[in-house]
C-alpha beads as a LAMMPS data file, in Angstrom:
LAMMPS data file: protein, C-alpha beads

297 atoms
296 bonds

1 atom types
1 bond types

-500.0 500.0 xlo xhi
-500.0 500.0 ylo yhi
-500.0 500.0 zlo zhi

Masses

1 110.0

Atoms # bond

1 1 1 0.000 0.000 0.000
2 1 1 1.177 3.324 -0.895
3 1 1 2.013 5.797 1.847
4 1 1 -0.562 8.524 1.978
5 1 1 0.256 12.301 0.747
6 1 1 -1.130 13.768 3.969
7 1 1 -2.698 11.831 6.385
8 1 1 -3.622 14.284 8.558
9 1 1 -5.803 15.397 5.611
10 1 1 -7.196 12.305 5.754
11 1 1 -8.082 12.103 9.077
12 1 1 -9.585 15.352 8.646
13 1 1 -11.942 14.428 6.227
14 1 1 -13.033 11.146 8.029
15 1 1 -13.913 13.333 10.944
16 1 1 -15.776 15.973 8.945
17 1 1 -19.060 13.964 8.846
18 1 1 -22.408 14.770 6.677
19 1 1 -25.501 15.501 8.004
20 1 1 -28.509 14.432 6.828
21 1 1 -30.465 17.864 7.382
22 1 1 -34.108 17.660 9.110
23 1 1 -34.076 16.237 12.749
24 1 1 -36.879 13.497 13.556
25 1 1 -36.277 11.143 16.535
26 1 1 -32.786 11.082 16.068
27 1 1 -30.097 13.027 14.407
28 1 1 -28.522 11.072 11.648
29 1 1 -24.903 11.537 10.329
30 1 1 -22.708 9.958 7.693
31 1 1 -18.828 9.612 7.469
32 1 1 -16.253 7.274 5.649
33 1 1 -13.423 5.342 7.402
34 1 1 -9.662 5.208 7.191
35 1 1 -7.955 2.587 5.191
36 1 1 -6.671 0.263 7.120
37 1 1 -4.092 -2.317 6.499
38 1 1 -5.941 -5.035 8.125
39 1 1 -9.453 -4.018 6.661
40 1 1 -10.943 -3.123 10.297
41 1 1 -11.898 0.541 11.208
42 1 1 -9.366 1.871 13.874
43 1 1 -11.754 2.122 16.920
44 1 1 -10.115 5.885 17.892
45 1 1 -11.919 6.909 14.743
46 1 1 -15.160 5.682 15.535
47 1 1 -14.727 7.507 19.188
48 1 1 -14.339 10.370 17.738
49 1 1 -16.851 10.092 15.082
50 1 1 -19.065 9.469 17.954
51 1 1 -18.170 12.691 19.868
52 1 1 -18.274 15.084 16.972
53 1 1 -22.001 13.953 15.966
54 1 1 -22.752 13.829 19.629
55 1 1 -21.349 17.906 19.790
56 1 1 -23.243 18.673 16.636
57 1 1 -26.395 18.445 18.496
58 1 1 -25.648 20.112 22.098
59 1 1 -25.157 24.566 22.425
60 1 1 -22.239 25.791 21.448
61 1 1 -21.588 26.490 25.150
62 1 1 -21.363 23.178 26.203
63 1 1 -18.176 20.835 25.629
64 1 1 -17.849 17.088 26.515
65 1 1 -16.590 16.202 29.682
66 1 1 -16.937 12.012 29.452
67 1 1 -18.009 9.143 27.272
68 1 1 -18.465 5.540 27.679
69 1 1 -18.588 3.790 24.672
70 1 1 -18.550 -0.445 23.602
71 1 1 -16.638 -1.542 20.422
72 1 1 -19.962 -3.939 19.909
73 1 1 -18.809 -5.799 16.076
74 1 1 -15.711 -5.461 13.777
75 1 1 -16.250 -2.169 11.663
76 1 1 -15.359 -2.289 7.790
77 1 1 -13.080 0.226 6.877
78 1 1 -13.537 0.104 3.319
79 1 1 -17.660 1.025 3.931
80 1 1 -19.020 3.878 4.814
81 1 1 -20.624 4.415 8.455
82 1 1 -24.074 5.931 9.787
83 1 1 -24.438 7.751 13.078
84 1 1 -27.577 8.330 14.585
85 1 1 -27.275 10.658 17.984
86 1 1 -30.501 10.513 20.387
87 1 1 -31.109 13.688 22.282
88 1 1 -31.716 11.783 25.978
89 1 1 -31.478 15.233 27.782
90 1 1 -30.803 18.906 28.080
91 1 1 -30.636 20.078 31.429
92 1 1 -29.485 23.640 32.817
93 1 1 -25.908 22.499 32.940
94 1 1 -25.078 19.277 31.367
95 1 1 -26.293 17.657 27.981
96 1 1 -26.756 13.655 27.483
97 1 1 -26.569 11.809 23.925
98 1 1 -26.830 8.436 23.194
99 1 1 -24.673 8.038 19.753
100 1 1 -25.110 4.373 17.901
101 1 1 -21.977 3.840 14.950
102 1 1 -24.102 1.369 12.204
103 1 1 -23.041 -1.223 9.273
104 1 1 -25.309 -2.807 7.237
105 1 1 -27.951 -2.044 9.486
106 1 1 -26.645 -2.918 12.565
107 1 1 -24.558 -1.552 15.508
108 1 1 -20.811 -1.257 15.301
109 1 1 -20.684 0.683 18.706
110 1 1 -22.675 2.505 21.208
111 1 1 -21.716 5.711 23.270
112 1 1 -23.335 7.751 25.879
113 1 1 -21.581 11.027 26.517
114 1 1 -21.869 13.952 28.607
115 1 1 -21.929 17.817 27.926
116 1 1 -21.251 20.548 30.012
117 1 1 -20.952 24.553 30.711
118 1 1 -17.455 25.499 31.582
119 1 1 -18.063 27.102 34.479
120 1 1 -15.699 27.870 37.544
121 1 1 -15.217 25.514 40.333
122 1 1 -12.900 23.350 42.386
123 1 1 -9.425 22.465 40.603
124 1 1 -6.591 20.222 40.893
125 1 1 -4.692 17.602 39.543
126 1 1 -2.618 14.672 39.665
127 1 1 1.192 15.187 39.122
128 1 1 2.510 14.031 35.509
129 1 1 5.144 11.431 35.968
130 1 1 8.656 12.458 36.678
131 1 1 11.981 11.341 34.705
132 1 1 10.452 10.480 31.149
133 1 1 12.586 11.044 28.478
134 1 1 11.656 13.942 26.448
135 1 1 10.087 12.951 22.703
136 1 1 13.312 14.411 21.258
137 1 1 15.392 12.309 23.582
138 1 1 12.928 9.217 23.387
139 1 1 12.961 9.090 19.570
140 1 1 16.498 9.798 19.299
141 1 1 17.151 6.455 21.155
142 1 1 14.845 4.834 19.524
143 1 1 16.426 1.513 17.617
144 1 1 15.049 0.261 14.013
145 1 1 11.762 -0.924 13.933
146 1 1 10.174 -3.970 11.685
147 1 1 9.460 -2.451 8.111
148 1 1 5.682 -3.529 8.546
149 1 1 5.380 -1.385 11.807
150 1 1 7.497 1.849 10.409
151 1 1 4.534 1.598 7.574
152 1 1 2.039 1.843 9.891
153 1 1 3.797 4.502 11.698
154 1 1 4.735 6.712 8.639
155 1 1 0.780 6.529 7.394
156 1 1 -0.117 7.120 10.830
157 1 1 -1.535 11.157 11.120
158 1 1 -0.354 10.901 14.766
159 1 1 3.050 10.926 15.936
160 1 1 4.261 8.223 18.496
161 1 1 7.490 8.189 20.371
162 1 1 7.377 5.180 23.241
163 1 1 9.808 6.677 25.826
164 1 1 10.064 3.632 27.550
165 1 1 10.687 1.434 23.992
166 1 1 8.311 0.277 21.784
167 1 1 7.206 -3.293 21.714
168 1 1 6.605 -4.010 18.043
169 1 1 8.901 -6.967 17.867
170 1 1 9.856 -7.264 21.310
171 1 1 10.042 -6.111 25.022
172 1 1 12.295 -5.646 27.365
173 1 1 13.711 -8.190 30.007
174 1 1 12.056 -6.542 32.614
175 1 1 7.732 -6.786 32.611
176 1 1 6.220 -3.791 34.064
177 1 1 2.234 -3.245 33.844
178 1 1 3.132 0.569 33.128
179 1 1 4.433 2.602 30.023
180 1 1 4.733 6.034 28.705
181 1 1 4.419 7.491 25.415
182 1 1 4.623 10.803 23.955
183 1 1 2.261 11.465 20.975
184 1 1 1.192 14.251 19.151
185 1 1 -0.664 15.137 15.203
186 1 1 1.581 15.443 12.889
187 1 1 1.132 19.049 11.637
188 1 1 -0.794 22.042 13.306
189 1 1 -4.533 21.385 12.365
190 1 1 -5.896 25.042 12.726
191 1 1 -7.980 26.215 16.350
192 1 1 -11.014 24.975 16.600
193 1 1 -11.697 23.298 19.984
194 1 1 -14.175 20.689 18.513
195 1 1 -11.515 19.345 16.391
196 1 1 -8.905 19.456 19.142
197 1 1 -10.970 17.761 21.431
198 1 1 -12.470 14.850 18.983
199 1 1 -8.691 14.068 17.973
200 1 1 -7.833 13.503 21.264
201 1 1 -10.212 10.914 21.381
202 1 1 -8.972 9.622 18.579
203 1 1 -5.556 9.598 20.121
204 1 1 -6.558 8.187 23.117
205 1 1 -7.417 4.472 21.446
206 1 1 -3.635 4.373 20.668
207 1 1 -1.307 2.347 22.913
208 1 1 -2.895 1.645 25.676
209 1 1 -3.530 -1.691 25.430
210 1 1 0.377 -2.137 25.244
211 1 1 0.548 -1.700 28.994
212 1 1 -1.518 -4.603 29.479
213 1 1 0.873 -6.999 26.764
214 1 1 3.542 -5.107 27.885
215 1 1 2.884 -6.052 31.916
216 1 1 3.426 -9.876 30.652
217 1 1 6.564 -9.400 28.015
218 1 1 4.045 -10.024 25.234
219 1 1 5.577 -7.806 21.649
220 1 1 2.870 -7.141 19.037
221 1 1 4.433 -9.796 16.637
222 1 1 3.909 -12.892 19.121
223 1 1 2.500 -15.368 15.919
224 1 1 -1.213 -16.290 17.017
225 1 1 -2.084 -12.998 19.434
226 1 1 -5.244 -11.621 19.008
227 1 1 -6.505 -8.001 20.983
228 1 1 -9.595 -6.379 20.534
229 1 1 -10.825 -3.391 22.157
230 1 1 -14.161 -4.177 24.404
231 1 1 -15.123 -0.714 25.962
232 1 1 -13.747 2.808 25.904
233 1 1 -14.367 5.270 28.723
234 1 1 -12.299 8.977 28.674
235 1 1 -13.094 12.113 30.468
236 1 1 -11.734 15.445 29.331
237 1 1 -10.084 17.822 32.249
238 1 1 -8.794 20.784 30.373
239 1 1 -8.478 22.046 27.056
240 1 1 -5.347 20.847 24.978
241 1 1 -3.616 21.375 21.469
242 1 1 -3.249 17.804 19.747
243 1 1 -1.077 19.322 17.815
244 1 1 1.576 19.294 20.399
245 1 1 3.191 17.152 22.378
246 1 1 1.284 14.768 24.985
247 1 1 2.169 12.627 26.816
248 1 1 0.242 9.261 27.613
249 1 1 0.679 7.683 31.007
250 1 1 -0.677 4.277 31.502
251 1 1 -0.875 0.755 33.360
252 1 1 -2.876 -1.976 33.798
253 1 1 -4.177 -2.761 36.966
254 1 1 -5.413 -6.032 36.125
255 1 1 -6.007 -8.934 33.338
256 1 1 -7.739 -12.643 33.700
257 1 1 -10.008 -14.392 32.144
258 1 1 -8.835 -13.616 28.889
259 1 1 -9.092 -9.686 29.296
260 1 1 -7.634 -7.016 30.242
261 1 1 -7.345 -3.148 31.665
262 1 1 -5.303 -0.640 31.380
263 1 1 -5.802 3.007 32.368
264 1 1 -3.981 6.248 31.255
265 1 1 -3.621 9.960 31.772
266 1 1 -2.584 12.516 29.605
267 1 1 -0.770 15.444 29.799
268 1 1 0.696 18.772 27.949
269 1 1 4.479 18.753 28.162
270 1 1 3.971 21.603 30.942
271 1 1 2.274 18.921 32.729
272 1 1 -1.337 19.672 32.524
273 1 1 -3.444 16.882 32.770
274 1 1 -6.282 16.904 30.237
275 1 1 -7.693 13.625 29.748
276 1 1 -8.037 10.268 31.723
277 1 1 -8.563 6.785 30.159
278 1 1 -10.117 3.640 31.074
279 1 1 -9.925 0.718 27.857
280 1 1 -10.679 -3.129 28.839
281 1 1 -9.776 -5.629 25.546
282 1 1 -9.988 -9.098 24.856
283 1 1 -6.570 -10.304 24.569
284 1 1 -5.915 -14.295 23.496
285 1 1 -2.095 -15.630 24.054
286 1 1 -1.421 -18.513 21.989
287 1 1 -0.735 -21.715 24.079
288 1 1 2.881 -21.876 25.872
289 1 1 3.388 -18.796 25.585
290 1 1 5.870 -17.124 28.343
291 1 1 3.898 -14.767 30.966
292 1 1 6.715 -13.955 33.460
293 1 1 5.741 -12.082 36.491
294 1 1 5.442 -8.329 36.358
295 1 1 8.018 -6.387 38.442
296 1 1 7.420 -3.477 41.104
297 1 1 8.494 -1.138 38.072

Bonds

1 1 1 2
2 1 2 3
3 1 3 4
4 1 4 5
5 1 5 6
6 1 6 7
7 1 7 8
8 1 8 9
9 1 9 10
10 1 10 11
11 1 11 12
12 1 12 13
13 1 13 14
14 1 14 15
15 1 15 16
16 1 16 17
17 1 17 18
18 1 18 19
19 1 19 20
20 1 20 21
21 1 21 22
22 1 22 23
23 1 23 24
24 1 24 25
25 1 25 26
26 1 26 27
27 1 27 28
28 1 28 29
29 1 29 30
30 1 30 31
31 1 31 32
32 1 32 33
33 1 33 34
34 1 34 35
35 1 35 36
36 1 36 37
37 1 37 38
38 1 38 39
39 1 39 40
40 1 40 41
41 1 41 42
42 1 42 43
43 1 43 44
44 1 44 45
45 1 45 46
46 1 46 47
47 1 47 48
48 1 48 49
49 1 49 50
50 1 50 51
51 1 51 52
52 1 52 53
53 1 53 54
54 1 54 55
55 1 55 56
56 1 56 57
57 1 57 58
58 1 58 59
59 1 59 60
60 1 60 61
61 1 61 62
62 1 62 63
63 1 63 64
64 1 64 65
65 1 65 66
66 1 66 67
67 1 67 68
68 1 68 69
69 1 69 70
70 1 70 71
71 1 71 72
72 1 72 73
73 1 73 74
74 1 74 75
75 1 75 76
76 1 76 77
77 1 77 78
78 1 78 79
79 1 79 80
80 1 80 81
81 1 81 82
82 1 82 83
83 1 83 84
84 1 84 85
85 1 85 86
86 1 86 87
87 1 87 88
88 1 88 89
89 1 89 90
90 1 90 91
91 1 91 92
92 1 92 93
93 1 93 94
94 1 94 95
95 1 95 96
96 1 96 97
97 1 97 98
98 1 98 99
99 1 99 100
100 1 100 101
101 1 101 102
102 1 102 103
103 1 103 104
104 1 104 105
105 1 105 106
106 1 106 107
107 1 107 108
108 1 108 109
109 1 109 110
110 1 110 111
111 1 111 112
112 1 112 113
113 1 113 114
114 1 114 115
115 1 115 116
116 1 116 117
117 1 117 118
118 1 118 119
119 1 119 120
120 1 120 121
121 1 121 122
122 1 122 123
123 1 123 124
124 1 124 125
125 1 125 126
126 1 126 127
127 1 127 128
128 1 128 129
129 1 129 130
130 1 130 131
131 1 131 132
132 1 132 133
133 1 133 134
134 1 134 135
135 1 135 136
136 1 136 137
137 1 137 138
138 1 138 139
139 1 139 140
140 1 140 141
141 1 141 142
142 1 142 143
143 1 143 144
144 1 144 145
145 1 145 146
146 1 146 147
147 1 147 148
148 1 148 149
149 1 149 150
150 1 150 151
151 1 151 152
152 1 152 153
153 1 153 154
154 1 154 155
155 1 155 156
156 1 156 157
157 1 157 158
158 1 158 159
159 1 159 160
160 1 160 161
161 1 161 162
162 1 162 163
163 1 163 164
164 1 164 165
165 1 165 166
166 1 166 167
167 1 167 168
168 1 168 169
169 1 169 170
170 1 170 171
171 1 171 172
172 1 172 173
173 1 173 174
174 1 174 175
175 1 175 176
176 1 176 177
177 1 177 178
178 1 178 179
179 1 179 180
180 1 180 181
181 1 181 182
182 1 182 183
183 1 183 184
184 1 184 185
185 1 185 186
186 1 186 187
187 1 187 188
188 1 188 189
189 1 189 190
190 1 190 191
191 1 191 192
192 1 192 193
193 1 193 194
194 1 194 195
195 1 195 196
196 1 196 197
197 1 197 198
198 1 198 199
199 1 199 200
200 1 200 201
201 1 201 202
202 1 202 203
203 1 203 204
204 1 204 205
205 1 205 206
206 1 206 207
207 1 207 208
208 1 208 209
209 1 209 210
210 1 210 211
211 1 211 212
212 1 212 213
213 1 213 214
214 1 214 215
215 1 215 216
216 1 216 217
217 1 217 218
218 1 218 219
219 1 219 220
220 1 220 221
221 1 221 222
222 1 222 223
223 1 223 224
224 1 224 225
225 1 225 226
226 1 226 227
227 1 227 228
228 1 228 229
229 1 229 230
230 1 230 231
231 1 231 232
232 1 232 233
233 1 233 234
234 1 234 235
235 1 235 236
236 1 236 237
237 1 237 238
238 1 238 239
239 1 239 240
240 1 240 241
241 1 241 242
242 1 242 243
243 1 243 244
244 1 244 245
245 1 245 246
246 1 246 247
247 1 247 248
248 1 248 249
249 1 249 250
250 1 250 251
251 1 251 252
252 1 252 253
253 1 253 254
254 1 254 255
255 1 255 256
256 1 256 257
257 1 257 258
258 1 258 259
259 1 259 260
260 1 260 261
261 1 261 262
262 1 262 263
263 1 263 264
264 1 264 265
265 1 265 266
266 1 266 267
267 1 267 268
268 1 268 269
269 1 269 270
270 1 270 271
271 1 271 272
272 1 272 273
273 1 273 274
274 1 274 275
275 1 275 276
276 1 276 277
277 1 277 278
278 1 278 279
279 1 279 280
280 1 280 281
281 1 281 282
282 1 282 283
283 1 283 284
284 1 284 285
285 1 285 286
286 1 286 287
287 1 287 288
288 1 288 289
289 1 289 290
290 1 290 291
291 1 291 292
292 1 292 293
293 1 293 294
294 1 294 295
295 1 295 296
296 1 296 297
């Protein structure tokens, strides 16, 4: 497959979804999907499909603050996608939607989100995590990866730099349920907040299930591994440019029974937290494979 011109362009477009005018029941959107190497849609880009059909519908005033979505089938990335968005309420502060992704006339996932006024109040944070690598530093030590994965990575719109090493084809000795990795768009997408804020979903489907293969010294190329996404929860803290520098905290607390969690938090390289994760997939290790125990790193 031929590397894309601009993929941020791309992405762009997939996110700029059709409408189909006159409101019934439901509002009703269209979009088109990503190519994808593997033929199923990237489940970032149906969360924030989701959220930008879901913001479509809610005042301008309000802005989401959490979604909780479940990756119900397989998507097709080479068809097309409907969105319908049910208004569920509109109160004097916050805004509920139901948003439904559809195939062939069934469900591909299912979101309810929230919408809010941004309105003074309490605030503080968590710290961001101390002695990561920079993502000049990170990438500079960064060894040769397998040609499939630099592919993937050079069609990718988002920039990834794993600070900790990436664990295409491998891992290191050492298992540890945690990881950090800076990411950002690859070229500055214009200002609008919507966008921003959508794109960070979109960002926020990427490595995080590697803390849970990474907690067990699984790499990405173990022959007969199979992950799947299962449910998607995020909540949005502050406003943040996606087209700079994040970085994305995470661990898994916990796998068994054939799936797994993992949690992250992300923050602006001034450390800023904006966002906070929660993904559980289905993850299936081939027989006999190696599962040492994870360390207290």
């Amino acid at each position: 497959m031929a590397q894309q011109a601009d993929p941020v362009a791309t992405m762009l477009r997939v996110l700029d979804l059709a409408s189909s005018g006159a409101r019934t029941t439901e509002d009703i959107f269209t979009g088109v999907s990503h190519r994808m190497p593997k033929g199923r849609i990237f489940g970032g880009q149906v969360l924030a499909q989701a959220i930008i059909a879901a913001d479509r519908t809610t005042e301008d005033d309000r802005v989401p603050h959490s979604m909780h979505g479940y990756f119900l089938r397989p998507g097709d990335a080479a068809q097309g996608l409907t969105l319908s968005v049910d208004r569920i309420h509109d109160g004097r502060s916050f805004s509920t939607r139901r948003t439904q992704a559809f195939q062939n006339g069934v469900p591909i996932f299912s979101m309810i989100s929230s919408f809010e006024r941004d309105d003074p109040g309490l605030d503080h944070q968590s710290p961001m995590p101390t002695g990561v690598p920079s993502p000049e530093a990170a990438s500079a030590a960064l060894p040769d990866v397998h040609p499939l994965s630099h592919r993937l990575l050079a069609d990718s719109p988002i920039e990834i730099v794993h600070a900790d090493g990436a664990i295409y084809t491998s891992t290191s000795t050492a298992s540890a349920a945690t990881q950090n990795v800076w990411m950002r768009v690859r070229r500055p997408i214009g200002d609008d907040p919507a966008v921003h804020r959508a794109i960070l979903a979109y960002m926020s489907d990427l490595t995080i299930q590697e803390a849970v293969l990474r907690a067990h010294g699984i790499a990405w190329s173990l022959p007969g591994l199979t992950v799947a996404s299962l449910d998607h929860a995020m909540w949005w803290h502050r406003p943040a440019r996606v087209d700079q520098w994040l970085l994305y905290a995470q661990e898994s607390p916990s796998a068994r029974g054939g799936r797994g969690l993992a949690r992250g938090r992300l923050f602006t390289r001034e450390g800023e937290l904006v966002a906070t994760v929660a993904q559980e997939i289905m993850i299936r290790v081939p027989a006999g494979s190696v599962t040492p125990e994870v360390s207290d790193a």
